[in-house]
Every structure is written in C-alpha cells, then in structure tokens.
N, C-alpha and C positions, 0 to 999 in steps of 0.2 A: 723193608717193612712198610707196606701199607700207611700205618700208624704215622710214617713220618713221608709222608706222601709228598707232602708241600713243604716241607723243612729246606732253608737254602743254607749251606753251611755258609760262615764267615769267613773260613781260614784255611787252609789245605790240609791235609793230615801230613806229619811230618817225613813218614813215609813217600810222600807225595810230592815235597818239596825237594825230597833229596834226589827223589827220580830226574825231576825238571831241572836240579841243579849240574847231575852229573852230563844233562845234556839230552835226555831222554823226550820222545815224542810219548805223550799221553792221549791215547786217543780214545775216554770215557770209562765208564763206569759199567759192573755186571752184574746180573742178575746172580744173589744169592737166595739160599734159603733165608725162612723170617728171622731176624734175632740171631743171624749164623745157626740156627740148630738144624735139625733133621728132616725136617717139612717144607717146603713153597705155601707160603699163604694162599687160600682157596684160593682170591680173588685175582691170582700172577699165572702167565704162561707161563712154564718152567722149561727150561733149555732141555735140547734134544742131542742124546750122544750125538758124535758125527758119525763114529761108525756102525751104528746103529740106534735108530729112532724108537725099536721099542726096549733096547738095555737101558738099564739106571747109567746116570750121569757121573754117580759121587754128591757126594754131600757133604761142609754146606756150599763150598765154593763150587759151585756147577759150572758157574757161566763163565770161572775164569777157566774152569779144564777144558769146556767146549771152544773156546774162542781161541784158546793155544791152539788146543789139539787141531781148530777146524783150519790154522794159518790166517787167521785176524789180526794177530797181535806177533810180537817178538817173546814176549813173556807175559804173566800177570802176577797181581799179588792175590793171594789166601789167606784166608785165617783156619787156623788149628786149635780146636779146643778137645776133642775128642776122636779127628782123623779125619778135620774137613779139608785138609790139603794133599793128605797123603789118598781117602777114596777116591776123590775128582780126578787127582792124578793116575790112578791105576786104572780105571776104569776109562779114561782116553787115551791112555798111553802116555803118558808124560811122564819128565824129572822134575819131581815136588821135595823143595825142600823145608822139612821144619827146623828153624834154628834152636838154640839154648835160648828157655824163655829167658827175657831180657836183654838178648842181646838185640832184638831190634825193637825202634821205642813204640810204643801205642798210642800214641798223644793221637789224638785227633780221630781215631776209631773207638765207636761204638761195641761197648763190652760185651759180650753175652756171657763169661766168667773171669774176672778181673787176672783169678792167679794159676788158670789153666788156657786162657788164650796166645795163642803164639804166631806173630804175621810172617810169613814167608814168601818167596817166588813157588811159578812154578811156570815149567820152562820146556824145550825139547831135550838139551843136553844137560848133564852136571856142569859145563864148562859155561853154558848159557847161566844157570841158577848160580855161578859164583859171582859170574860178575855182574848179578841183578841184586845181590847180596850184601856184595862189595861198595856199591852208590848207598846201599838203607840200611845198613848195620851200623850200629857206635851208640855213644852217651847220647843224650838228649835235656837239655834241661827243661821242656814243656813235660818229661815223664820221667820221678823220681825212681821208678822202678827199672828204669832201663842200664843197664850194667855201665860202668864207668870205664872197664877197659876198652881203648881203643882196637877197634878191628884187625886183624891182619890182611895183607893183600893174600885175597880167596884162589886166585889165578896164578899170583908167583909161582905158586909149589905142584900147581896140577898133574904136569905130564910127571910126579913120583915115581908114579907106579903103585903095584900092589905088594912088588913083592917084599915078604917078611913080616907083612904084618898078620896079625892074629887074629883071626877070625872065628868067634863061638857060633859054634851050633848045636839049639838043641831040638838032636833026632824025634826023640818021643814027642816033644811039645808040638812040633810042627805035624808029625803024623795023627796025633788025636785030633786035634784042633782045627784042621786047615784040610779043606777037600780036594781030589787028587791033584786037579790042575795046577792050584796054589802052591800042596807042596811039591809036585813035581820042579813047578820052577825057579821054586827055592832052591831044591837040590842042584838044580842043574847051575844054575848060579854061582853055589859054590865049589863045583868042578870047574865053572871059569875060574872062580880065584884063587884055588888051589894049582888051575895051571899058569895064570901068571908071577906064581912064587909066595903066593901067600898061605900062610898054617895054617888048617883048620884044625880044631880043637872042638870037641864033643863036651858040653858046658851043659849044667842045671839054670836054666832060669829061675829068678823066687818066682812065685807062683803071684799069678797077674790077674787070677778071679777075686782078689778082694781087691785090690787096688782097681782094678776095673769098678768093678759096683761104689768102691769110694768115689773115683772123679766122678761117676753118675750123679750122685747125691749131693757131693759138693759144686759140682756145675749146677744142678737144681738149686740149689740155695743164693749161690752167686749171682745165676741169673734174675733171681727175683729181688734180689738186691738192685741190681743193674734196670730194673723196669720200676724200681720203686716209684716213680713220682707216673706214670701213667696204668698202672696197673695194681690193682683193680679198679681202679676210677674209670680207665677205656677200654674193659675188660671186653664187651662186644667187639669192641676192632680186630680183635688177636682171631689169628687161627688157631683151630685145637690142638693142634700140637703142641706150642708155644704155650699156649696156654695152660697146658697139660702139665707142660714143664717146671714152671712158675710155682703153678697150684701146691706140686711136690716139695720143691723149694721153700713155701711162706711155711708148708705144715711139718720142714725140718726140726728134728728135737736136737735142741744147744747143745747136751752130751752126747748126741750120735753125731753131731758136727767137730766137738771135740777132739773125742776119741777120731775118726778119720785126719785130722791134723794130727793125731800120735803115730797113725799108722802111714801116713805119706814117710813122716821121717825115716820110719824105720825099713820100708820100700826103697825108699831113695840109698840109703847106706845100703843094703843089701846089693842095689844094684851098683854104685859103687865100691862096692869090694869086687862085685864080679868081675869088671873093671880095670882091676890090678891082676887079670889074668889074662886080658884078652884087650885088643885094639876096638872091634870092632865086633858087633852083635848083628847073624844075618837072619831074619824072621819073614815071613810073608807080608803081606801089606793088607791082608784082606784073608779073612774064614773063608770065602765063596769068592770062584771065579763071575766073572762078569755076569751078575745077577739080572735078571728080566724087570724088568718094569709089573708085569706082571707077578713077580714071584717078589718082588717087593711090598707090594697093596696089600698079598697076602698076609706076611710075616709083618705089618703093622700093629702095633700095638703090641705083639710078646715080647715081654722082657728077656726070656731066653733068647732069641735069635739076636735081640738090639744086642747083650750081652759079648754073644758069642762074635758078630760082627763085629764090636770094636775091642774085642781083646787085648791084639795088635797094636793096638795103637792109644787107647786111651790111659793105659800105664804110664808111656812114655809124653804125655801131657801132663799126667800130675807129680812126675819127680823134673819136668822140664829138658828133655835130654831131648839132643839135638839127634833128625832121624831125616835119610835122604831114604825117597821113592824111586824104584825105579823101574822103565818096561823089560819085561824078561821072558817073554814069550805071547804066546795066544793062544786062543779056544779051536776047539774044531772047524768053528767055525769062523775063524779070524781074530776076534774079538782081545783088543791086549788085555796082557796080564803084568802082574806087578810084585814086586817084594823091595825089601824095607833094607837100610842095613842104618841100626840105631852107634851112636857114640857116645863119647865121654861129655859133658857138659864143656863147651865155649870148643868143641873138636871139629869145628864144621868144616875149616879146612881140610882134614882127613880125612869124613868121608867126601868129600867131595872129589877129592884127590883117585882113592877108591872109587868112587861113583866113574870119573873120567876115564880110570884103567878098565873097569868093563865095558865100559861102552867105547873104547879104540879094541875092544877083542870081541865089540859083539854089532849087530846092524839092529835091533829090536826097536830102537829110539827113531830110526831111521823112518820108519814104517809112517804112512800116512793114510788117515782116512778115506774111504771112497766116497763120502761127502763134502 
C-alpha cells in the first residue's frame, strides 16, 4: 500500500520469525495487491505472469505466485481472504496452500479482514507447502486467535497415499459453474484419484451463492474497520478499488451484518456434515481458465463476474476450511490450470498427503515457465 510507503516496521511478523528460526533464507518482500484486495494501486507496477505477460497474475498475492513460479524463491507466503492464494496459484502454476483459519498466527500482518484472512505457503510441490507449513503453524501468543493445538509434522504422513479415501464430487456444480478447461481438469483430476484407490462419491454441495455474496460484505465491513484510523482522513491516497471496498463496508447495515454471522454458522455446519460423508471435497480453483489481462479490465467493476470468479473459493474463507491448490493441466495454449481439493478443518495434513499422491502420478507441477 502506498499509504504506508515510509512505514519501517519494528518487529518481524511472527510468520517471519519462525521462517528464520526454522533456518530459512529470507530474501525480501512482494508486490501485492492494495490492502490484499483485488486491484494494484494506480501508482504500482504490478507483476507480470511468467508464462505469459499479457494473462492475469492472480490476485492479491501476485508477486509471491510470480516469484515461485518465475524460480526466485524456494516458496513464499500469501494471504487468503477470498482466493488470494489459491488464484496467484493457479494462474502460475503452483501448489498454494490455504490452511484452517487459525492455525497459522497473524500477529505482525496487516488485516484486510480480521475473521476471513488466512496466511499460507505457496510452493511448487504439496511436499514443498508442508514443510513451509510445518516451520509457521502453531499457537502464538502475540495472536489470541491463532488456535492453541500444537501442529503435526505435515511431512511424516506424506508418501500415504490416496488410496481409500473419499473423494466428493459435485458433477452439476462444476459443469454450470466452471468453463470447459476448468472443468475438464477437475475431472480428469479425479480419474487420477480414483486411479490411485481413492472413492469418488457424487455429493451436493450447499449452495455457495449466498455465502459467497456474504464474505463479500463481510470482508467490506471488516475491511473498513481494518483502515479505520486512515480512512477517510487519507481517503485521496487509496486506489479506487480499495477505496470502493471500504465505502461498501462503512455503509454496511448492523442487521445485514448480523444476519451473515447467522448464516456463516449455518454454512459452516452444513459443510460439516457433508464432511461426515466424504474425506475430501474436489472443486475447480477458478470459474475461468487463465484469464487475459485484457478480459480482466473488461469484467471490472460487475459484480456478477467478481461473484461468479470467486465462488470457488470465498466460501471456503468464511467457514475457515483448509483448501490445497493444485497444477492439473493447461490451456491450448500452455498456459496452467488449477483445481482445489478443500478439507475438514485443522485436516491439512490430508490434503496434503493427497495433494503429494497426485503429484507422484502426475508431472503438471513439474512444468516451468518460459520466462
């Protein structure tokens, strides 16, 4: 953010410490979107895919998808508040994991919505994202929200396997929703893990159009909480997106905020009963295959497209459910593609495990930018 241009932090984010502890080389900071949200501030160059300079990057963590993807870094960190780990990720080709909010702490980053942000890795392999996972997951005592159970080792149980476990999928959701390339490699996804021994099982999702439009509103309102002491006072500084966002946010009505706290809960149980059917939930990562830059500018500002783009994924931000990214093929023209496969809350181990078994039956991760 602009806004904090000249800001020198005091202290490291805890995140940051545990990187350095476990022994890690840091080597700086990336270009995100303003505020983590959906826009680059006018006044910022914004990262260029590697595999192509005129596709979208992902959003809001661009700079860390471009910097894995482009061989800069070994991994990076993300934030997730509505699918900013999981696009960046698909759209370079990466393994982006979002953990179970809480389990890793937030102390030392900058909110853009307090109880829909979620910090993750994202990486080449599932076996890279466990054990970037493994150093920054646990309690925290600088972040009273951050869960108190102690981590498991992400790497002990890897080479599992897939087979046995339960796999939903739902047919209709993916075919309405998600255009051909997406679902194609969703499907094809789950003929991988149907070949290495795992169930698939034909499941109803609850329906992810209102919980969708609720984290909207509620990341609007959050966010403008989260800018409360510079905004509207440095209302000129903001880009209009941000800005945009905010605005939504301060003119939330307290009973439309209510009622979406009645309706997370009862999202969240719904998805946990599904739950007690199935190990594991496989979905696309993304409505639209590797979208243009150009075919982005256009669809700015409708709510329908914003909607329908993070259907996927902003559900699974506002019940906090832990969701691994992964590459699963490509566009005609190269270009990766990506699908999701969500879990039970604090299950990171298992998709990861999961995550591992596809990717020893498949080379997609493999694949490297021609930049």
């Amino acid at each position: 953010m602009t806004i904090y241009k000249d800001f020198i932090p005091q202290r490291d984010a805890t995140v940051v410490a545990r990187l350095e502890a476990a022994g890690s080389v840091l080597l700086g900071k990336l270009q995100m979107t303003e505020g983590a949200l959906s826009a680059h501030h006018p006044a910022i160059k914004a990262p260029l895919n590697p595999w192509s300079a005129a596709h979208w990057t992902g959003v809001s963590s661009s700079g860390s998808g471009v910097a894995t993807a482009a061989g800069l870094c070994y991994a990076s960190l993300g934030s997730d508040t509505l699918g900013s780990i999981r696009f960046p990720s698909t759209m370079n080709g990466l393994t982006g994991l979002k953990p179970t909010w809480g389990r890793v702490s937030r102390a030392g980053v900058f909110a853009l919505a307090d109880t829909l942000d979620h910090i993750g890795p994202m990486a080449r392999s599932a076996a890279d994202a466990a054990a970037v996972l493994g150093a920054i997951a646990g309690p925290d005592p600088d972040d009273p929200t951050a869960l108190q159970d102690a981590p498991p080792d992400y790497l002990a149980g890897i080479d599992g396997g897939a087979r046995g476990l339960r796999i939903g999928i739902d047919r209709a959701l993916v075919a309405a929703c998600a255009d051909a390339d997406m679902a194609r490699v969703t499907m094809e996804s789950a003929a991988v893990f149907a070949g290495l021994g795992a169930e698939l099982r034909d499941i109803v999702v609850p329906s992810l159009d209102q919980a969708t439009r609720d984290a909207v509103l509620l990341c609007a309102a959050e966010t403008a909480l989260a800018h409360a002491e510079t905004y509207p006072a440095r209302a000129a500084e903001y880009g209009p997106v941000l800005a945009g966002h905010i605005e939504i946010g301060r003119k939330a009505d307290g009973l439309a905020i209510a009622a979406i706290v009645q309706r997370r809960t009862v999202f969240g149980g719904a998805l946990a009963a599904l739950f007690r059917e199935i190990d594991l939930l496989l979905l696309p990562a993304m409505n639209v295959s590797a979208p243009s830059l150009a075919w982005m500018a256009a669809a700015a500002g409708n709510p329908d497209l914003r909607h329908a783009r993070i259907r996927f994924t902003a559900p699974f931000d506002f019940t906090g459910s832990p969701s691994l990214t992964l590459p699963g093929g490509v566009t005609a023209e190269g270009l990766p593609l990506g699908f999701q496969i969500v879990g039970r809350h604090l299950d990171e181990a298992l998709i990861l495990r999961a995550g591992h078994a596809y990717q020893q039956a498949t080379a997609w991760h493999a694949r490297r930018p021609p930049v």
